[in-house]
Backbone as a ProteinNet text record, in pm:
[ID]
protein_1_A
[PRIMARY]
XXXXXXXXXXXXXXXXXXXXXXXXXXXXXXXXXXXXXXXXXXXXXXXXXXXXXXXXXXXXXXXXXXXXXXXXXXXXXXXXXXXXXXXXXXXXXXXXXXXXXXXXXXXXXXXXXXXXXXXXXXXXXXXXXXXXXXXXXXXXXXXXXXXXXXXXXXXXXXXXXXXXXXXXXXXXXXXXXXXXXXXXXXXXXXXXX
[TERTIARY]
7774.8	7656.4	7637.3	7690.6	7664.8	7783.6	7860.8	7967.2	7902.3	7845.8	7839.2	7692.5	7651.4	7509	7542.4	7658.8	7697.5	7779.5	7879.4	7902.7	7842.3	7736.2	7571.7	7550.2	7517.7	7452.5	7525.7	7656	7788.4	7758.6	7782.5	7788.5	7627.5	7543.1	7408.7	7418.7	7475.5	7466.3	7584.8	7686.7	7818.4	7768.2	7691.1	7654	7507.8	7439.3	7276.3	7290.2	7427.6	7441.8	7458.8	7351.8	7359.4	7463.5	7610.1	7706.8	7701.6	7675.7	7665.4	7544	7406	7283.6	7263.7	7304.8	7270.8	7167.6	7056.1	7003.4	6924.5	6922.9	6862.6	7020.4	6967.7	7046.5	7094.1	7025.1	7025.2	7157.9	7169.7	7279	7411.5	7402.4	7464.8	7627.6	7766.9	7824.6	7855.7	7853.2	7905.7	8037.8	8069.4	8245	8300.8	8213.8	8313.4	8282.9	8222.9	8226.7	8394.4	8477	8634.4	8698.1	8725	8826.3	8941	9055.2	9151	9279.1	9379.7	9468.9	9559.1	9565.8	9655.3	9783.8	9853.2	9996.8	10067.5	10223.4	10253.7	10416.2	10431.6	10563.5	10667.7	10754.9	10895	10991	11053.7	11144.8	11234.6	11266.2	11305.9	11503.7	11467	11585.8	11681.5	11690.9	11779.6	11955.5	12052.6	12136.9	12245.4	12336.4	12453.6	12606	12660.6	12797.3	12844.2	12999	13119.7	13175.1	13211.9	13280.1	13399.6	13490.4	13626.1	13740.3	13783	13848.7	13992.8	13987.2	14095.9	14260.8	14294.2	14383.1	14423.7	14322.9	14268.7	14352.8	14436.2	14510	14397	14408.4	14284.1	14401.5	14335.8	14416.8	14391	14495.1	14488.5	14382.6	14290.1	14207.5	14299.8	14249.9	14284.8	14242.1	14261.4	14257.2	14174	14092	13998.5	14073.8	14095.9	14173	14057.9	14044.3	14010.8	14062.7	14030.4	14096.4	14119	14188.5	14218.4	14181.7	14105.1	14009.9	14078.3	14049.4	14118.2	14109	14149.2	14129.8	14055.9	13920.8	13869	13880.2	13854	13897.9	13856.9	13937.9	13883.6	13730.9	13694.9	13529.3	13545	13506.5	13563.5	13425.7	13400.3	13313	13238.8	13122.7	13120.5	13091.9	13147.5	13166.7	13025.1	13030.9	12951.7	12947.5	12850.3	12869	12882.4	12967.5	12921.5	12897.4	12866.6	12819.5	12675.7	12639	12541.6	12457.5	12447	12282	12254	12382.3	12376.1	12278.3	12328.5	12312.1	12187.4	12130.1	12002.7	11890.4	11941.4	11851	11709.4	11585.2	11476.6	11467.3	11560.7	11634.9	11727.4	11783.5	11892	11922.6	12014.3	12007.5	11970	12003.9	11985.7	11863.5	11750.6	11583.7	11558.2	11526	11414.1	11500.7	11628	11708.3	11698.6	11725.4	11715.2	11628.5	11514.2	11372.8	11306.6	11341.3	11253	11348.1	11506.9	11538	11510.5	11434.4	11411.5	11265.4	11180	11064.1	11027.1	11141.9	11174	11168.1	11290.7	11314.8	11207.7	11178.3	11061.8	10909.9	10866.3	10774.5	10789.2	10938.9	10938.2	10968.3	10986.7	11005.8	10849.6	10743.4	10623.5	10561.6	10602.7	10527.9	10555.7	10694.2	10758.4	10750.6	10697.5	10717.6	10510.7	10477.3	10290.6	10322.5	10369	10329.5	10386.6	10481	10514.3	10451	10494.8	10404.2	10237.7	10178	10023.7	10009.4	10089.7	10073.4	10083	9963.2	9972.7	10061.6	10128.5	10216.6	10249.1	10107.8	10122.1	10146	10069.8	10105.5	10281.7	10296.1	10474.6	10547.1	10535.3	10588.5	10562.5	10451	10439.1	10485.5	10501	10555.4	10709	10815.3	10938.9	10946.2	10896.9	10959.8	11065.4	11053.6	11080.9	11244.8	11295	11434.1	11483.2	11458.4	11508	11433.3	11368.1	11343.2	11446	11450.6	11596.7	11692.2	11765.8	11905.9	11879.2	11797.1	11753.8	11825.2	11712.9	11721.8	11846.3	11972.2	12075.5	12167	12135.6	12292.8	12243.7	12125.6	12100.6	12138.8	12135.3	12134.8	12256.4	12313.4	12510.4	12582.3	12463.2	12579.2	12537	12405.9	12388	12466.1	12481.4	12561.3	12691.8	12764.9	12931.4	12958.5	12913.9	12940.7	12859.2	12793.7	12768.4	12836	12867.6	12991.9	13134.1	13156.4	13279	13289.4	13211.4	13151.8	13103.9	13090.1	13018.1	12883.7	12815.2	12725.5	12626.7	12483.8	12439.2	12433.2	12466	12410.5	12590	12663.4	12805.8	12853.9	12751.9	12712.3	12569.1	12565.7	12396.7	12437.9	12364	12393	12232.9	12244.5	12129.9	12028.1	11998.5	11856.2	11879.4	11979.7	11956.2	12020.1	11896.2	11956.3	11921.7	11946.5	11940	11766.7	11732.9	11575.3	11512.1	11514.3	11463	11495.6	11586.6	11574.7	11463.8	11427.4	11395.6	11257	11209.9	11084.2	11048.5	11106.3	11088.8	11089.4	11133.2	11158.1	11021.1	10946.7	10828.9	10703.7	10731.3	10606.4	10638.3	10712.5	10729.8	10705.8	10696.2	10675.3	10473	10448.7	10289	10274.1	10307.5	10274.9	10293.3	10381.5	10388.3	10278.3	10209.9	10117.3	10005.4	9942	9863.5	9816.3	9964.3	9943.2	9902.4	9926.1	9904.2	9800	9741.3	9593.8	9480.8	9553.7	9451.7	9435.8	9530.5	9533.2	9447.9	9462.8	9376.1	9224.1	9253.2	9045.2	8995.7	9132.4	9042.3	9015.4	9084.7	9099.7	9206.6	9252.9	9365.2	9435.6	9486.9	9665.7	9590.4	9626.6	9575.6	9649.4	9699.6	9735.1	9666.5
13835.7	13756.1	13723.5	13832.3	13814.3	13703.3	13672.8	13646.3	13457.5	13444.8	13334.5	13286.1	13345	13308.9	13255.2	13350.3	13322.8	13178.3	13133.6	13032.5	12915.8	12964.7	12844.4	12784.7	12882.4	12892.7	12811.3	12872.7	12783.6	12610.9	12588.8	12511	12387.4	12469.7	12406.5	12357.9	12438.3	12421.6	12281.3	12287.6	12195	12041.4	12032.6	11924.6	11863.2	11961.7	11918	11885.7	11853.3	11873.5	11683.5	11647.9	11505.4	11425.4	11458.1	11390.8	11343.5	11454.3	11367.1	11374.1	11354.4	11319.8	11339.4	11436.4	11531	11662.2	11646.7	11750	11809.8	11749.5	11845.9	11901.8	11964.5	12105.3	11991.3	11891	11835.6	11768.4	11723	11624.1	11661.3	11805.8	11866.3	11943	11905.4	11937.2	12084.6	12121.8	12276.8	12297.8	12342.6	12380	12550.1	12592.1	12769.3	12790.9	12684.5	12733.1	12679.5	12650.6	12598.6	12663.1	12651.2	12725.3	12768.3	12864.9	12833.1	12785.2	12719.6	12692.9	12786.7	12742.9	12829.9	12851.7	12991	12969.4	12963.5	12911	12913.8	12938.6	13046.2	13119.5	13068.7	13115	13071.6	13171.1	13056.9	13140.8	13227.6	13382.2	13454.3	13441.8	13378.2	13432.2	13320.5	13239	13145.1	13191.8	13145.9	13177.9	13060.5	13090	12959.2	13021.6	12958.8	12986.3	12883.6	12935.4	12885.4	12879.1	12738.3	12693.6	12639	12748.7	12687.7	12880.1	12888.9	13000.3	13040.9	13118.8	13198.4	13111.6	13088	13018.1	12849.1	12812.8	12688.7	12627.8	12496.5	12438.8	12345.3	12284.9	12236.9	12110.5	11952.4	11863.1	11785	11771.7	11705.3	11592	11589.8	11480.1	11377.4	11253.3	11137.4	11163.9	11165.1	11166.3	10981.6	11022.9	10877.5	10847.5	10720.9	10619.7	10560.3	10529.1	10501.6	10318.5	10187.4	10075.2	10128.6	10027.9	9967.9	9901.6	9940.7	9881.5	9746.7	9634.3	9460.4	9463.8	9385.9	9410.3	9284.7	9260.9	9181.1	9064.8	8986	8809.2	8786.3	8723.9	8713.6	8664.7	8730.9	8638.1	8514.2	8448.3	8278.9	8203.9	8184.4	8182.7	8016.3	8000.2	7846.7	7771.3	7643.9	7544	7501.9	7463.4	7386.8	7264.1	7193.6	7058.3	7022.3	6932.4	6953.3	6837.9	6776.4	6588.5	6608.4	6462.2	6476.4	6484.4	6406	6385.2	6552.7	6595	6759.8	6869.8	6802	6913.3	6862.4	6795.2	6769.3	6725.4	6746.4	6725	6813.7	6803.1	6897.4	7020.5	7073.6	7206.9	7218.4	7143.2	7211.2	7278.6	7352.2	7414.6	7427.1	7305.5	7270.1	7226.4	7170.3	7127.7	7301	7351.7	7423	7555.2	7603.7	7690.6	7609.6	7521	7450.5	7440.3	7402.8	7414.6	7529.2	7633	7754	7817	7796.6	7880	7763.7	7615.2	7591.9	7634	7677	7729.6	7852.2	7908.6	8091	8053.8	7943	7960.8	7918.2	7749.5	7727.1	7832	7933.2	8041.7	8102.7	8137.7	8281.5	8223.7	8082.2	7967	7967.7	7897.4	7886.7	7996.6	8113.9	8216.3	8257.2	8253.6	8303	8234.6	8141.1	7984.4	8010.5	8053.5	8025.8	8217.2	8315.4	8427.8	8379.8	8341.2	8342.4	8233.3	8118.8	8006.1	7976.8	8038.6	7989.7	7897.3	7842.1	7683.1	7695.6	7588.2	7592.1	7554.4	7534.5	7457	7315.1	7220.8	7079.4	7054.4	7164	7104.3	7095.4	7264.5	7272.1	7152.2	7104.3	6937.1	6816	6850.2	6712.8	6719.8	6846.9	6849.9	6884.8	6807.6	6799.3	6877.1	6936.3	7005.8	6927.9	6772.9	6722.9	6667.3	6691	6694.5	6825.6	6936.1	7072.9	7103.5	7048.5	7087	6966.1	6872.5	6794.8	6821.3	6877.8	6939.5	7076.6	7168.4	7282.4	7246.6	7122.1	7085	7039.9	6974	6934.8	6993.8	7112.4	7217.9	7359.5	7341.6	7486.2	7386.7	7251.9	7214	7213.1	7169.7	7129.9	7312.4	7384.7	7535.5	7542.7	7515.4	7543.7	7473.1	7331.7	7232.4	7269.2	7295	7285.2	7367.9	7529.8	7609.8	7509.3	7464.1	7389.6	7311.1	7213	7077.1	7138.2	7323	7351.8	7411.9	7370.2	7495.8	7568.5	7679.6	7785.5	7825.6	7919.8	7953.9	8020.4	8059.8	8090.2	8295.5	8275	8422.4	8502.4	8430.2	8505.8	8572.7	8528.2	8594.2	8672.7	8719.6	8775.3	8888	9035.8	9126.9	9172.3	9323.7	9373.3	9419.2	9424.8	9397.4	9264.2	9198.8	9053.6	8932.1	8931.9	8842.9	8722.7	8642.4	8495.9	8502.8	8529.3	8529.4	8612.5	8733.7	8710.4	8599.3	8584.5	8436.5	8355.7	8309.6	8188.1	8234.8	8374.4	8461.9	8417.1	8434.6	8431.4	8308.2	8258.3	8101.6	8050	8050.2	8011.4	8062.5	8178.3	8245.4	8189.5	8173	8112.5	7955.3	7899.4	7765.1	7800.7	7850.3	7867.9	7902.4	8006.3	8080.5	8001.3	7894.9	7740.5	7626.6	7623	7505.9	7606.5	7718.5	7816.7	7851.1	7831.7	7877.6	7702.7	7640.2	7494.4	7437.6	7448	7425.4	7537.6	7715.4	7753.6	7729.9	7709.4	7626.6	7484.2	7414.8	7299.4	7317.8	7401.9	7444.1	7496.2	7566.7	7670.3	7579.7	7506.2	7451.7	7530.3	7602	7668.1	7729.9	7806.2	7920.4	8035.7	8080.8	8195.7	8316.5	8336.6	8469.8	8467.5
11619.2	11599.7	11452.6	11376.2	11244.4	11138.4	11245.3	11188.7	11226.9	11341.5	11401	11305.6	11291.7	11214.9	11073.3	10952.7	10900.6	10880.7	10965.9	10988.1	10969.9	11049.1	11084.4	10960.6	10916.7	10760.1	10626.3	10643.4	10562.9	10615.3	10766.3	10789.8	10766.5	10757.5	10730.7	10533.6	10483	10347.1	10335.1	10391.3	10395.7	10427.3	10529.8	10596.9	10568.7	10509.7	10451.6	10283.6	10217.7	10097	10048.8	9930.8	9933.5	9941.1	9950.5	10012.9	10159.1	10242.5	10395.3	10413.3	10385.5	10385	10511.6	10602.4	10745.5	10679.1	10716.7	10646.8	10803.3	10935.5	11029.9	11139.4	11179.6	11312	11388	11429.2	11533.3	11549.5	11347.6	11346.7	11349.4	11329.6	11291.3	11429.3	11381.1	11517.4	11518.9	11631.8	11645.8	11623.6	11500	11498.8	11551.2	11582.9	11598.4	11743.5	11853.7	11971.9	12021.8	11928.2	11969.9	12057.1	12164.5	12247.4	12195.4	12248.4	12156	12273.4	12237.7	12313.9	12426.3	12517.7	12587.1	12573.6	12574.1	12537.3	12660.5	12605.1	12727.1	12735.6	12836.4	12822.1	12855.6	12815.7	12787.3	12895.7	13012.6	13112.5	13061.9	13067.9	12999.2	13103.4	13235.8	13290.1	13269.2	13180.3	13204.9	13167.5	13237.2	13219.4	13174.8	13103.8	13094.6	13181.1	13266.6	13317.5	13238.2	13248.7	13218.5	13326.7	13394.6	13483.8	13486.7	13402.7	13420.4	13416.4	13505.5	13500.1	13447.2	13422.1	13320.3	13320.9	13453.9	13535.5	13508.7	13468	13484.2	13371.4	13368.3	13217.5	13249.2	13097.3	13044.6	13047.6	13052.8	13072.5	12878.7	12844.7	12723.6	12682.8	12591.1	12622.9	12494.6	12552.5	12435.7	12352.9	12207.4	12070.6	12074.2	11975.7	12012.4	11861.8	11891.7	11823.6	11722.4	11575	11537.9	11526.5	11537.8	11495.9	11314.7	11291.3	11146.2	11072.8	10971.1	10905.3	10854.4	10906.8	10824.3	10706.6	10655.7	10466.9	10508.7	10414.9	10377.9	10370.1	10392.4	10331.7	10138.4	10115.2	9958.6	9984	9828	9823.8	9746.2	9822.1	9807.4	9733	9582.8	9530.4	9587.3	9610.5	9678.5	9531.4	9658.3	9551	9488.3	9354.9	9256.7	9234.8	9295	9192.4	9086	9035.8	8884.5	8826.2	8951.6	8937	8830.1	8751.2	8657.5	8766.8	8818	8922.8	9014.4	9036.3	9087.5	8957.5	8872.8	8760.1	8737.5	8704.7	8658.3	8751.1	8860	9026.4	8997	9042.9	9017.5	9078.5	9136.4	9159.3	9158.2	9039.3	8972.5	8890.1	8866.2	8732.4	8663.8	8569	8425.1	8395.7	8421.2	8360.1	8315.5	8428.1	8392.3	8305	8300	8208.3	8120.1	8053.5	7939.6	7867.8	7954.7	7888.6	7847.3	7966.3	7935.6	7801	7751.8	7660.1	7519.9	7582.4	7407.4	7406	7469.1	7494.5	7392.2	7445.8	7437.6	7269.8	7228.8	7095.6	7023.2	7063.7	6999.6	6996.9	7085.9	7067.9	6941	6943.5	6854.8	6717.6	6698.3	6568.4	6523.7	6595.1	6635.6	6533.6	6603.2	6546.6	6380.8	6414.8	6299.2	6122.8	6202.8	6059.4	6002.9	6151.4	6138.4	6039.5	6081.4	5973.6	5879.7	5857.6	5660.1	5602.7	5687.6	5553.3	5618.2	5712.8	5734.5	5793	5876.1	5883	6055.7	6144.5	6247.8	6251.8	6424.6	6517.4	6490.5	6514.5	6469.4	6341.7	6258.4	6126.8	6094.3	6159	6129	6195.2	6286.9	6343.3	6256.7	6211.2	6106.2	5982.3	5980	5806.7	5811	5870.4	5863.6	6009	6080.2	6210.3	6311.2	6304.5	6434.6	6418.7	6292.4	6275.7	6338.2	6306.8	6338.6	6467.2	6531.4	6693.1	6741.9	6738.3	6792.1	6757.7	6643.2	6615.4	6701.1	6712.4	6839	6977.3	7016.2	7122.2	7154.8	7097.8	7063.7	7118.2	7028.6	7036.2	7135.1	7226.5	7290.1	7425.3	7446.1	7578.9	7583.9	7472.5	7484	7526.4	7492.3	7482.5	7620.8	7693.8	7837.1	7968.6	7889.7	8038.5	7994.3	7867.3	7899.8	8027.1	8035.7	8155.5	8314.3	8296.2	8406.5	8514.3	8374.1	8393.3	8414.5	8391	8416.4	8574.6	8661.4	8782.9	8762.9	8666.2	8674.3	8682.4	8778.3	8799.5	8702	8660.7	8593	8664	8783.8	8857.5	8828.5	8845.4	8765.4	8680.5	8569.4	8476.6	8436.5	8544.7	8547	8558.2	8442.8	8520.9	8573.2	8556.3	8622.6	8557.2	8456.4	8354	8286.7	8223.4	8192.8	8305.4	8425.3	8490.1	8490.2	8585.9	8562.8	8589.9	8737.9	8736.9	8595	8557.3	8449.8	8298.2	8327	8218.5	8271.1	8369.6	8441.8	8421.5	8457.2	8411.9	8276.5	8173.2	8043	7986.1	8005.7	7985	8048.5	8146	8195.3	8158.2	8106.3	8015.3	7874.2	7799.3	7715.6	7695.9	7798	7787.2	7759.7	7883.4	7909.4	7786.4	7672.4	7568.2	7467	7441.8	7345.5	7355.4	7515.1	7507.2	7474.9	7519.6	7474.9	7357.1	7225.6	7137.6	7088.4	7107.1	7055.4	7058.3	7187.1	7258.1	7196.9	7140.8	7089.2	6972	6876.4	6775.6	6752.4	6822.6	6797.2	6840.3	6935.6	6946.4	6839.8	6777.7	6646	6557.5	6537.1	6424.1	6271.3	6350.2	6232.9	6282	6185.8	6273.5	6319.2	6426.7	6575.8	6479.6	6427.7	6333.9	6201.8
[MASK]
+++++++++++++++++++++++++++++++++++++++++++++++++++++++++++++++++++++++++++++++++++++++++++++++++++++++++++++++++++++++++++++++++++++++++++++++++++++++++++++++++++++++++++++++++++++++++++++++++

């Protein structure tokens, strides 16, 4: 009785406590009237025979045949277009790799030109920039289409931390992070560093 009262009591403090905001008996469920499960026994007489006698030849079984593993077919790399209109199609290749790595460059130019000499983005374009972003633009597209125009794939050369999707990643945050820095620039009215 003393044990069950105790309980009560635990259980009145557990359930009347401002977490479950049950503060009468009523609401309260009975946990220690639990039955307990019935067990249930385990046939003690079971027996195993061996049904084959002393006498008895055992008949050879087949040896299970494994087939022969084929050798492979080569991996037959698919073909590439390497027609212009293939290559520069709006899911092709070449736009958006091209763009996102003069992106990439122009960002880290962007930045790099605005800490040492002070000078926004537009200003750096107007004050001689637009020769050296076209000699940029020039020689990063010519290094991207020669492998193009030769078949080759951009994922061939992908490994597994510098792959092609993360190029394609970076290259697109980098574009966003060039009109960003340009657009916050001209709201400010000066260089964002």
């Amino acid at each position: 009785m003393a044990a069950s009262s105790s309980a009560m009591q635990m259980q009145s403090l557990l359930l009347a406590s401002p977490m479950t905001g049950l503060a009468s008996k009523r609401q309260m469920v009975q946990f220690y009237n639990v039955k307990p499960m019935p067990r249930f026994r385990r046939k003690l007489n079971l027996q195993v025979r061996c049904l084959a006698e002393e006498g008895d030849q055992k008949e050879p079984m087949p040896a299970a045949t494994t087939p022969e593993p084929k050798p492979s077919p080569p991996r037959i790399s698919p073909k590439v277009s390497t027609k212009f209109s293939d290559v520069f199609a709006f899911s092709g290749p070449a736009p958006e790799r091209i763009n996102g790595r003069l992106a990439m460059v122009g960002f880290v130019a962007a930045l790099a030109m605005e800490l040492s000499s002070g000078q926004d983005v537009l200003t750096q374009i107007s004050n001689g920039g637009i020769p050296l972003f076209v000699g940029t633009s020039i020689v990063l597209s010519l290094a991207s289409l020669i492998p193009l125009f030769r078949g080759e794939t951009v994922e061939s050369r992908s490994g597994q931390f510098m792959s092609s999707d993360a190029e394609l990643w970076n290259g697109r945050f980098a574009m966003l992070g060039l009109v960003a820095l340009a657009f916050t620039e001209y709201v400010k009215g000066g260089t964002l560093v």
